[in-house]
KEGUSE-818470 format. One record per atom (N, C-alpha, C): residue number from 0; atom name; z, x, y. Coordinates in nm, 3 decimals, padded with zeros to 5 digits, always signed. Layout:
// residues N
<nr:NUM; atom:CA; pz:Z; px:X; py:Y>
...
This chain:
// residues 107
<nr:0; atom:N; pz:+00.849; px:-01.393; py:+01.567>
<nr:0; atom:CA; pz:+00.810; px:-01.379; py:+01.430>
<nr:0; atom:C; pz:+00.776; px:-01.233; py:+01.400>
<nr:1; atom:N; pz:+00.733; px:-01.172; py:+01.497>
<nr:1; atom:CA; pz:+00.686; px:-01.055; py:+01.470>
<nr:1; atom:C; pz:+00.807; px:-00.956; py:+01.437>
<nr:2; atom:N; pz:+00.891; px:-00.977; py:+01.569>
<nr:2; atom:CA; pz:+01.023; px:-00.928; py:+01.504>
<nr:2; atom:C; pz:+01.069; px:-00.947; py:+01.379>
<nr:3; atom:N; pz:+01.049; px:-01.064; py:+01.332>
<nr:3; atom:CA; pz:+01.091; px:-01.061; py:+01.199>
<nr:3; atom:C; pz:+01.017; px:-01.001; py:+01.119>
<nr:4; atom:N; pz:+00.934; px:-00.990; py:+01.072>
<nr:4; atom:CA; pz:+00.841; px:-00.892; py:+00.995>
<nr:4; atom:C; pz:+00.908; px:-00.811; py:+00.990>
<nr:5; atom:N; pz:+00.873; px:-00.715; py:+01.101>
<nr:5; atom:CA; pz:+00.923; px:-00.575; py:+01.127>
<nr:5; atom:C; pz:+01.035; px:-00.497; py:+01.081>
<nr:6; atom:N; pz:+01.177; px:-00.654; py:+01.113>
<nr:6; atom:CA; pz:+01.217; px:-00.634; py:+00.996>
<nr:6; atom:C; pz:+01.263; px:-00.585; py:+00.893>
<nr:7; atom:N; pz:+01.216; px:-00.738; py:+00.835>
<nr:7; atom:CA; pz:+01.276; px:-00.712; py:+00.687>
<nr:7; atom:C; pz:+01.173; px:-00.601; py:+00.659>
<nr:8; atom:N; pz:+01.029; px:-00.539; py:+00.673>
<nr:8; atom:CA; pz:+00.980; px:-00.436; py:+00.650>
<nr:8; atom:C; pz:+01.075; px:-00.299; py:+00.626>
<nr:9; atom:N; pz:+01.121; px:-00.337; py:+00.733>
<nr:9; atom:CA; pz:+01.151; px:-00.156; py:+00.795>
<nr:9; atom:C; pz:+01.284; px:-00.178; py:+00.684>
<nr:10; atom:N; pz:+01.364; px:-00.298; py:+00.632>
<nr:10; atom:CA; pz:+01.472; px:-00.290; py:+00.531>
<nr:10; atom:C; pz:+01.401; px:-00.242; py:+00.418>
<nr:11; atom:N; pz:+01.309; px:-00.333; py:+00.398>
<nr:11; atom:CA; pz:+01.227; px:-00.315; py:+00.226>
<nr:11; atom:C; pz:+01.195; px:-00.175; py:+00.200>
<nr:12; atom:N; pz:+01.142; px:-00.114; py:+00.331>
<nr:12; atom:CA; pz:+01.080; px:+00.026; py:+00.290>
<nr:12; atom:C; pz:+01.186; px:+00.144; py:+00.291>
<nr:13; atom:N; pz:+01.300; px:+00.117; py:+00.383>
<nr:13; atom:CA; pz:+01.417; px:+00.231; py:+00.334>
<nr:13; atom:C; pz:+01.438; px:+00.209; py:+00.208>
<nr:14; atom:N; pz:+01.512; px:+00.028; py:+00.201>
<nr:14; atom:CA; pz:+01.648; px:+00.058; py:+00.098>
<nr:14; atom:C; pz:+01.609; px:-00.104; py:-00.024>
<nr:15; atom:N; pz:+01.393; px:-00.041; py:-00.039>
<nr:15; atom:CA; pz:+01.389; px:-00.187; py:-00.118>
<nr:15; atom:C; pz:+01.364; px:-00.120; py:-00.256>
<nr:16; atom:N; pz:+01.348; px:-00.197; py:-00.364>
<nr:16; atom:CA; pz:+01.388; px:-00.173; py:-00.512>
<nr:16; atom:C; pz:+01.255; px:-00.060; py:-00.593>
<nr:17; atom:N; pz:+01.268; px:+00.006; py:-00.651>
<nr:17; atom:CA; pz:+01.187; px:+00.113; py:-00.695>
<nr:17; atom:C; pz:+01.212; px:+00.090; py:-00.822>
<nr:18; atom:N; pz:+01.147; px:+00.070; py:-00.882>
<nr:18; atom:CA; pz:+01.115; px:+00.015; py:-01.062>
<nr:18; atom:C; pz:+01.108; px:+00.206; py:-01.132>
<nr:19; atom:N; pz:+01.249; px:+00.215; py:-01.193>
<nr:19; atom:CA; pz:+01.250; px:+00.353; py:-01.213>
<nr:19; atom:C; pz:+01.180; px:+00.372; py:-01.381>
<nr:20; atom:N; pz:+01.015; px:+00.375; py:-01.378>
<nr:20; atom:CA; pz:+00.932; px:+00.379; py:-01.482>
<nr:20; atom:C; pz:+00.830; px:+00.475; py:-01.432>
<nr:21; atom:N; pz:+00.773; px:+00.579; py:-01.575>
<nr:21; atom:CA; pz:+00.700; px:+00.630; py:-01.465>
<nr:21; atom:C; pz:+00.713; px:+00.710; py:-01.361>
<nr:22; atom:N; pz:+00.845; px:+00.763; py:-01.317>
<nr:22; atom:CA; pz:+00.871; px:+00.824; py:-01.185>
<nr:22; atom:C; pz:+00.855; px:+00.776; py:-01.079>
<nr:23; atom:N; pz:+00.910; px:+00.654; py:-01.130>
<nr:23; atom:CA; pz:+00.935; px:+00.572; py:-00.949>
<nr:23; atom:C; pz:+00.858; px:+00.447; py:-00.994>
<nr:24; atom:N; pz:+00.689; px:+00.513; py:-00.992>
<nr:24; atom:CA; pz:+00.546; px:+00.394; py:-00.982>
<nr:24; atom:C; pz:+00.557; px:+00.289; py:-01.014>
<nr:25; atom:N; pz:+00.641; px:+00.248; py:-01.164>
<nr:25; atom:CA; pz:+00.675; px:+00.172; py:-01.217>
<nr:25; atom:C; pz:+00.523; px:+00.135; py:-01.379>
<nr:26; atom:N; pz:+00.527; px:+00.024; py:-01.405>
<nr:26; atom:CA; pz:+00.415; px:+00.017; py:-01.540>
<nr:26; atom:C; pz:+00.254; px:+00.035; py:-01.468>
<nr:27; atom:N; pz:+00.238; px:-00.048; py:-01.414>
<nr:27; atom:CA; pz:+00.084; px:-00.097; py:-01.358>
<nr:27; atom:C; pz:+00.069; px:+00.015; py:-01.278>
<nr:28; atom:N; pz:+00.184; px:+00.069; py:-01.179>
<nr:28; atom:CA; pz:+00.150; px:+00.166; py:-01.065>
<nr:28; atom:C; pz:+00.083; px:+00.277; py:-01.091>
<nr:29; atom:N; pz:+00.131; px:+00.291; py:-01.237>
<nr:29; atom:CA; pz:+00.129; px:+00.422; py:-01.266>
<nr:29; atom:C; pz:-00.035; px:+00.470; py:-01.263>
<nr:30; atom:N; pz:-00.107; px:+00.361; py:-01.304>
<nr:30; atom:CA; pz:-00.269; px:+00.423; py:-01.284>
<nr:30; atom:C; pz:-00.330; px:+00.385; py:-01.121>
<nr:31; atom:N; pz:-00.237; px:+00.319; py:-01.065>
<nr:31; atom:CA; pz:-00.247; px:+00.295; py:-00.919>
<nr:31; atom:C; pz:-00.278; px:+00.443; py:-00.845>
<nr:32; atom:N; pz:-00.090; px:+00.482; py:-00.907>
<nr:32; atom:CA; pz:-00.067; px:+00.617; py:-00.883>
<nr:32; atom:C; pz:-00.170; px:+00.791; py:-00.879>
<nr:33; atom:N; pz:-00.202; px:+00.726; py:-00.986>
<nr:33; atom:CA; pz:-00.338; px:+00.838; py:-01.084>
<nr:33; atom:C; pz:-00.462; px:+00.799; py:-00.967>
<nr:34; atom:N; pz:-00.509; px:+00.666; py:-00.946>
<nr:34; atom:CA; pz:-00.604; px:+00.699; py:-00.866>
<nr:34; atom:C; pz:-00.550; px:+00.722; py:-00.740>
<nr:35; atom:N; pz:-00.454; px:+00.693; py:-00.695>
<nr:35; atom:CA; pz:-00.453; px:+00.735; py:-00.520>
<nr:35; atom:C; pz:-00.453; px:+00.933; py:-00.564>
<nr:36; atom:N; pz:-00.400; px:+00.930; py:-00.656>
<nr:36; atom:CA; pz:-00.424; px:+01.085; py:-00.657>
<nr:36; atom:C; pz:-00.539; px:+01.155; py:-00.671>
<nr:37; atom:N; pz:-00.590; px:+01.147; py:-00.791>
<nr:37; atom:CA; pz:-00.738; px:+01.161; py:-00.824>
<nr:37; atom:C; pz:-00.824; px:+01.073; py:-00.800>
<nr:38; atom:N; pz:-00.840; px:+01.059; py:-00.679>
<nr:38; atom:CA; pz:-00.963; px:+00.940; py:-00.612>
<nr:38; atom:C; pz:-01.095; px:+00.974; py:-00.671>
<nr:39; atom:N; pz:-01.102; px:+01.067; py:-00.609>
<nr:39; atom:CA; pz:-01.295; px:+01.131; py:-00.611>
<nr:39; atom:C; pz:-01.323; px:+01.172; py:-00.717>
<nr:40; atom:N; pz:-01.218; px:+01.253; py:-00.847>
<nr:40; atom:CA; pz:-01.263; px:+01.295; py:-00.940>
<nr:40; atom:C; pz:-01.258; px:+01.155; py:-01.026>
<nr:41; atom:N; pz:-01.202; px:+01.031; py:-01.053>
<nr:41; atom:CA; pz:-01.199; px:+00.895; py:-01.131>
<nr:41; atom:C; pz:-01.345; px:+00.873; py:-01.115>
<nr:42; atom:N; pz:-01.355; px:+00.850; py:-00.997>
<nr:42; atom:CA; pz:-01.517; px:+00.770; py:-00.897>
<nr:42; atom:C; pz:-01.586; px:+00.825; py:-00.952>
<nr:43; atom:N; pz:-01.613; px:+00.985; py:-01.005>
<nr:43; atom:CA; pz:-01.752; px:+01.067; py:-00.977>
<nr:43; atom:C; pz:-01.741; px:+01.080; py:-01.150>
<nr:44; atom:N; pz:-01.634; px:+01.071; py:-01.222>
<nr:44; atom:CA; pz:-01.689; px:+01.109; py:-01.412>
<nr:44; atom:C; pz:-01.682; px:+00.959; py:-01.454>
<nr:45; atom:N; pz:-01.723; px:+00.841; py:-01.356>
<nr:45; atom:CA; pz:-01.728; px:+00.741; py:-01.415>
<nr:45; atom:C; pz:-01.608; px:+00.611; py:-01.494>
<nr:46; atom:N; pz:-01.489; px:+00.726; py:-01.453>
<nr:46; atom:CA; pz:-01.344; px:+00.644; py:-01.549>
<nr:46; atom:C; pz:-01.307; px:+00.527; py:-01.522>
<nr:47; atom:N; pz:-01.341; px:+00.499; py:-01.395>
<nr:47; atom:CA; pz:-01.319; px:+00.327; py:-01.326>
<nr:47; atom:C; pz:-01.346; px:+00.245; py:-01.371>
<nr:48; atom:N; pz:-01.288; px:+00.150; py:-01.434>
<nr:48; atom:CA; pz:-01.308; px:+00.024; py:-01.545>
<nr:48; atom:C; pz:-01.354; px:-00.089; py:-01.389>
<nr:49; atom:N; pz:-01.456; px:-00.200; py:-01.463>
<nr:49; atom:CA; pz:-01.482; px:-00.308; py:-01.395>
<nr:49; atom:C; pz:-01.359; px:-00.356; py:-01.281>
<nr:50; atom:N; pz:-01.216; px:-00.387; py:-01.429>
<nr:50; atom:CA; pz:-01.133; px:-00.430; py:-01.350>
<nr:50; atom:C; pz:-01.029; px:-00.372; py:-01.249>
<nr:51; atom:N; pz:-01.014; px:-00.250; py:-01.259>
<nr:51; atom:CA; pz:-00.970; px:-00.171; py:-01.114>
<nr:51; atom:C; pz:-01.054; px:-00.146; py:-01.020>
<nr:52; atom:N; pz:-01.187; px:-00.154; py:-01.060>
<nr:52; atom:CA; pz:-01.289; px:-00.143; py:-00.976>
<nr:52; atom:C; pz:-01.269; px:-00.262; py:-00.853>
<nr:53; atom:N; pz:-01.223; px:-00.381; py:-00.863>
<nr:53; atom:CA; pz:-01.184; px:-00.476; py:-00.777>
<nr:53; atom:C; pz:-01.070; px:-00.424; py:-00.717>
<nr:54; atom:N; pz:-00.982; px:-00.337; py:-00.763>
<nr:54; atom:CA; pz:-00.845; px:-00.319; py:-00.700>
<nr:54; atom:C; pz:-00.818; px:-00.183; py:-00.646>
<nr:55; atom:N; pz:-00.973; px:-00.129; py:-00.630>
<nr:55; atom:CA; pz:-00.968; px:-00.010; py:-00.563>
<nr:55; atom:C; pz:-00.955; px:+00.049; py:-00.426>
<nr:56; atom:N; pz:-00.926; px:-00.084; py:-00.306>
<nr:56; atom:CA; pz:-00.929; px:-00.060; py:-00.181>
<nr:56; atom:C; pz:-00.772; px:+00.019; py:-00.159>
<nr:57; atom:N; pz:-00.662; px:-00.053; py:-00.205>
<nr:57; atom:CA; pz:-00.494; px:-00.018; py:-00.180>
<nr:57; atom:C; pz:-00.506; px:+00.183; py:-00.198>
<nr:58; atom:N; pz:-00.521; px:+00.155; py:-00.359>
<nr:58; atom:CA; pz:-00.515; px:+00.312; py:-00.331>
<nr:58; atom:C; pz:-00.624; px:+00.415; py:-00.271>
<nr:59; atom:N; pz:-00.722; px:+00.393; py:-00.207>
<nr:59; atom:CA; pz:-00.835; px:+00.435; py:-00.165>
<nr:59; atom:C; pz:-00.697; px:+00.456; py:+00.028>
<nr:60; atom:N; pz:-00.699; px:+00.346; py:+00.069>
<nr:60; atom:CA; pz:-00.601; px:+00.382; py:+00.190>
<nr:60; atom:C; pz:-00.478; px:+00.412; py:+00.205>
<nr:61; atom:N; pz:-00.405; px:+00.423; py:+00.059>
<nr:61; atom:CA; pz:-00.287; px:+00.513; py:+00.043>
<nr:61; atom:C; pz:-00.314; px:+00.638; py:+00.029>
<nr:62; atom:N; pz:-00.395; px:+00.671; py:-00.001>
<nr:62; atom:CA; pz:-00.490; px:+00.828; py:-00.047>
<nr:62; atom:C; pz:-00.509; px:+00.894; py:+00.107>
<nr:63; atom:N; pz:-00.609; px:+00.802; py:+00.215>
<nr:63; atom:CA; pz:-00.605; px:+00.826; py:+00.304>
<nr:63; atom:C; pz:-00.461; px:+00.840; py:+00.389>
<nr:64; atom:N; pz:-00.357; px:+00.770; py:+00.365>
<nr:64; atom:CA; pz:-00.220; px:+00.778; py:+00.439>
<nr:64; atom:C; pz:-00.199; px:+00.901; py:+00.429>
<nr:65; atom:N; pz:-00.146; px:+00.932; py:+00.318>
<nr:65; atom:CA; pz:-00.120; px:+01.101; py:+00.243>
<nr:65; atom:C; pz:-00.194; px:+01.186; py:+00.322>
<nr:66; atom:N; pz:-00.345; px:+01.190; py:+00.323>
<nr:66; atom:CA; pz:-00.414; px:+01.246; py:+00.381>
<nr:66; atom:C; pz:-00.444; px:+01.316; py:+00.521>
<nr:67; atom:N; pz:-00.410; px:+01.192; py:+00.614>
<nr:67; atom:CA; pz:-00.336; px:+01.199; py:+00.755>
<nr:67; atom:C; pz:-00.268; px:+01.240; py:+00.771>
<nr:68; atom:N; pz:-00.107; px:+01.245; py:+00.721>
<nr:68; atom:CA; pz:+00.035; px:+01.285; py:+00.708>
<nr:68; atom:C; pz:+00.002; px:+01.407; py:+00.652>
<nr:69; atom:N; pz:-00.057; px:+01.453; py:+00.603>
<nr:69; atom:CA; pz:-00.072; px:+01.585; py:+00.554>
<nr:69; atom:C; pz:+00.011; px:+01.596; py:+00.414>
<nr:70; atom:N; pz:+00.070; px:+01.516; py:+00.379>
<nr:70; atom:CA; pz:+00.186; px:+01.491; py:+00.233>
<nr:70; atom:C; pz:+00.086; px:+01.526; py:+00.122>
<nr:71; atom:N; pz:+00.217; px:+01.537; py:+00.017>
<nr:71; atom:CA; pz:+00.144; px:+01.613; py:-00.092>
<nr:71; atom:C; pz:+00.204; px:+01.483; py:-00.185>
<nr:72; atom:N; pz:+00.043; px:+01.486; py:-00.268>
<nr:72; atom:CA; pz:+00.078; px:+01.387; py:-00.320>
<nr:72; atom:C; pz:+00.159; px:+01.358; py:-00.483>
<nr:73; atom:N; pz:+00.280; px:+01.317; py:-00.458>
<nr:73; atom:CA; pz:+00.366; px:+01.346; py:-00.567>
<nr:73; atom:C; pz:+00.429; px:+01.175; py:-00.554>
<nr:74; atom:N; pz:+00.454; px:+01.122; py:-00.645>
<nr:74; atom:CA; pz:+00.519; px:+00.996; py:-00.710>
<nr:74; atom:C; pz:+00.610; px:+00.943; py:-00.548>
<nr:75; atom:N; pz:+00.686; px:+01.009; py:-00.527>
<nr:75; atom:CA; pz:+00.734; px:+00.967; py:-00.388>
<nr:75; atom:C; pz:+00.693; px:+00.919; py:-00.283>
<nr:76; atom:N; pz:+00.614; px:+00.992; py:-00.265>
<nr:76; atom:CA; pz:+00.504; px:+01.029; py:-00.158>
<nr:76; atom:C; pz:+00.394; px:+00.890; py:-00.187>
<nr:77; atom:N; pz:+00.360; px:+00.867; py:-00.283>
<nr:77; atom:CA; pz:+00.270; px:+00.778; py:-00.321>
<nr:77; atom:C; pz:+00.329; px:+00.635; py:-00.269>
<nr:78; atom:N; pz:+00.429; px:+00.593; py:-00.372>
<nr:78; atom:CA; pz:+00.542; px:+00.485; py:-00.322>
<nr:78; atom:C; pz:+00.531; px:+00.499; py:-00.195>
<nr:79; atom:N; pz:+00.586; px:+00.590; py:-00.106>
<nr:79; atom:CA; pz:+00.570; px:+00.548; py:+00.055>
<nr:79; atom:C; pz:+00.469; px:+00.507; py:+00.125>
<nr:80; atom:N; pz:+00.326; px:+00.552; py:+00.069>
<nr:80; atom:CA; pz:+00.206; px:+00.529; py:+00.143>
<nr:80; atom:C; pz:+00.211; px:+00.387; py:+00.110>
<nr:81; atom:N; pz:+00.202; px:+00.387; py:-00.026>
<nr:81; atom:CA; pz:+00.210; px:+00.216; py:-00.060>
<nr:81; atom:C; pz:+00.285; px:+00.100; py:+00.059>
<nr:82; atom:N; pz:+00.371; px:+00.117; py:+00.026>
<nr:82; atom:CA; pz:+00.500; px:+00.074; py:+00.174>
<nr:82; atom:C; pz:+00.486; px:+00.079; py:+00.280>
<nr:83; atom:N; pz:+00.429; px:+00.169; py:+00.341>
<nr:83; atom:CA; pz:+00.384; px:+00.191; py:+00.476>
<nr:83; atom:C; pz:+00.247; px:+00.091; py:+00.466>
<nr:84; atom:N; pz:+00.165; px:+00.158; py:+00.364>
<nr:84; atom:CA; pz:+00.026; px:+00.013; py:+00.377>
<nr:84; atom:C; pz:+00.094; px:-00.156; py:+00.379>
<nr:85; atom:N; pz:+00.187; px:-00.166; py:+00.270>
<nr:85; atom:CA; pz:+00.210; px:-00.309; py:+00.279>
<nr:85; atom:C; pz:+00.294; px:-00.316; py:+00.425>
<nr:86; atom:N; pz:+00.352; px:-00.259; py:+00.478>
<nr:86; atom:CA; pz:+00.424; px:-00.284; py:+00.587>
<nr:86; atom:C; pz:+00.272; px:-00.329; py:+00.686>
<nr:87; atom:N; pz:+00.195; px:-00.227; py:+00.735>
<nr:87; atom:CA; pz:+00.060; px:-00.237; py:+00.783>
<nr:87; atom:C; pz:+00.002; px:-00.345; py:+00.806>
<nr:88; atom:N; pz:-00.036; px:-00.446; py:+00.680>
<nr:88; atom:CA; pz:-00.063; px:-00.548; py:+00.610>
<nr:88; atom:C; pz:+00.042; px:-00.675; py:+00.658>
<nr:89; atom:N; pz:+00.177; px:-00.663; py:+00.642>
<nr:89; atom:CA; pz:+00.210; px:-00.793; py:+00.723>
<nr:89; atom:C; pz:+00.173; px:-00.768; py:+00.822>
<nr:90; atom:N; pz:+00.195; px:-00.649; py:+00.934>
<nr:90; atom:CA; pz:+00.198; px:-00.634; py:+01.098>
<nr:90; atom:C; pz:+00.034; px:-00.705; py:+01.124>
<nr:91; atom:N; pz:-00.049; px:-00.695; py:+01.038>
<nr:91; atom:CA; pz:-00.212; px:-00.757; py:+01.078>
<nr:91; atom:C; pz:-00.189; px:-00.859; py:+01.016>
<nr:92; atom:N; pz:-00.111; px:-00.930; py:+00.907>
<nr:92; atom:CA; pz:-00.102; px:-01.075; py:+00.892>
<nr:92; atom:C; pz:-00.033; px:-01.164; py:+01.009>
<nr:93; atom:N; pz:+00.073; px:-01.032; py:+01.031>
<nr:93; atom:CA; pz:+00.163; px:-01.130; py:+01.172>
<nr:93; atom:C; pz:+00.050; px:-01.191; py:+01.267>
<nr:94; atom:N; pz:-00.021; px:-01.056; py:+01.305>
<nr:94; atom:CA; pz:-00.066; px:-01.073; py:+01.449>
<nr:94; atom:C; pz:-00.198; px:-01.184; py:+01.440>
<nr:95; atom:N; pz:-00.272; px:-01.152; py:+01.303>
<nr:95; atom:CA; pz:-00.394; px:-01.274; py:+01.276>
<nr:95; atom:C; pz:-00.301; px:-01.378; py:+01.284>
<nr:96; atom:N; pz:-00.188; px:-01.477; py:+01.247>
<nr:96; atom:CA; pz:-00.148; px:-01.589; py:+01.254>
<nr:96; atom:C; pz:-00.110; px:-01.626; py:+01.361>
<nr:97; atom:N; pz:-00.023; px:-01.557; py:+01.438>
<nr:97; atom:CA; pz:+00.027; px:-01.573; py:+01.597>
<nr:97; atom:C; pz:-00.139; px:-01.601; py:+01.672>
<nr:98; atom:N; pz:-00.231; px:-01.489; py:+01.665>
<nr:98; atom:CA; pz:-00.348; px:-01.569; py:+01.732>
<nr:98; atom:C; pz:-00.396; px:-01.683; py:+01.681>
<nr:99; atom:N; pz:-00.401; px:-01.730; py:+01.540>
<nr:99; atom:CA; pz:-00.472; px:-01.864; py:+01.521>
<nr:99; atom:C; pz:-00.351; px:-01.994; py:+01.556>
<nr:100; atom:N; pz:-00.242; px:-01.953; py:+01.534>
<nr:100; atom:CA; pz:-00.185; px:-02.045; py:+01.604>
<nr:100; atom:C; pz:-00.164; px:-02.052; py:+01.754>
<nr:101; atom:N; pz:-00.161; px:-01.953; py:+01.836>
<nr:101; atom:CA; pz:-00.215; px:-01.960; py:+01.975>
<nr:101; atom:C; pz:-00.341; px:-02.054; py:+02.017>
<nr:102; atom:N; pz:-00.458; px:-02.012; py:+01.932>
<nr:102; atom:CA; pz:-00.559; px:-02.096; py:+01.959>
<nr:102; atom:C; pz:-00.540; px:-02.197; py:+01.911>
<nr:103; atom:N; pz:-00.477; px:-02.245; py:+01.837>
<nr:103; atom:CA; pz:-00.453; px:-02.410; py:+01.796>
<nr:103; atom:C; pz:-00.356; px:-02.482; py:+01.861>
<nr:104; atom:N; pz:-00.239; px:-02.431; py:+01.936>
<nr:104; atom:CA; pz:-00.178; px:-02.467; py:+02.025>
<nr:104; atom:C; pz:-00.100; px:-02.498; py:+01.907>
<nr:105; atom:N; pz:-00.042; px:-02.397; py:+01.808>
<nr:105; atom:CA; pz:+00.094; px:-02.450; py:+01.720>
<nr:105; atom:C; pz:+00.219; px:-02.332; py:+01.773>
<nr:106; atom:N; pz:+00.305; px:-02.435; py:+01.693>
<nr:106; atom:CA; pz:+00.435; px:-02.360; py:+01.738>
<nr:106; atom:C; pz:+00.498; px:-02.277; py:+01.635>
C-alpha cells in the first residue's frame, strides 16, 4: 500500500492539475498563498479572520518547507510546498493505518 501512495503522489506532484487562476494558486489558494508568504506580518497587524484562523496550520508548514529549502517564495514555489506537504500527509496516513491494522490483525 505504501507503494501505492508513493505513487500516485510522486504522479500528482510532477504532472497533477494546476488551476491556472491567480498564478497557478487558483481562487481560495490565493490567500492560502498570501499567508504562506506573509506569515508573521498577517499574525502580528491582526488580519487573520476567525475563519482562516482554523486553517492556519497548512500554510504555517508550507512557509516552513520554503524555509528549509531555502526557496523563494513565489506562486510556484508555494504550489510545491503545498504538494510536497500533501504528499507528507498521505506517507503519515499510510504508515498510521498499516500500524492500526497491524495491531488489529487486518489485512
Amino acid at each position: 500500500m505504501l507503494c501505492l501512495v508513493v505513487s500516485w503522489w510522486l504522479l500528482m506532484f510532477f504532472f497533477g492539475e494546476i488551476i491556472p487562476v491567480e498564478g497557478g494558486v487558483g481562487f481560495d489558494g490565493f490567500w492560502y498563498a498570501h499567508l504562506t508568504r506573509d506569515f508573521g506580518s498577517i499574525i502580528s497587524n491582526g488580519q487573520l479572520s476567525h475563519y482562516y484562523a482554523q486553517r492556519i496550520l497548512p500554510s504555517a508548514l508550507a512557509r516552513a518547507i520554503l524555509i528549509v529549502l531555502s526557496a523563494p517564495f513565489s506562486n510556484a514555489n508555494i504550489v510545491s510546498a503545498f504538494r510536497l506537504l500533501n504528499g507528507l500527509m498521505l506517507l503519515f496516513g499510510t504508515l498510521v493505518w498499516s500500524r492500526i491494522a497491524a495491531h488489529y490483525s487486518l489485512s
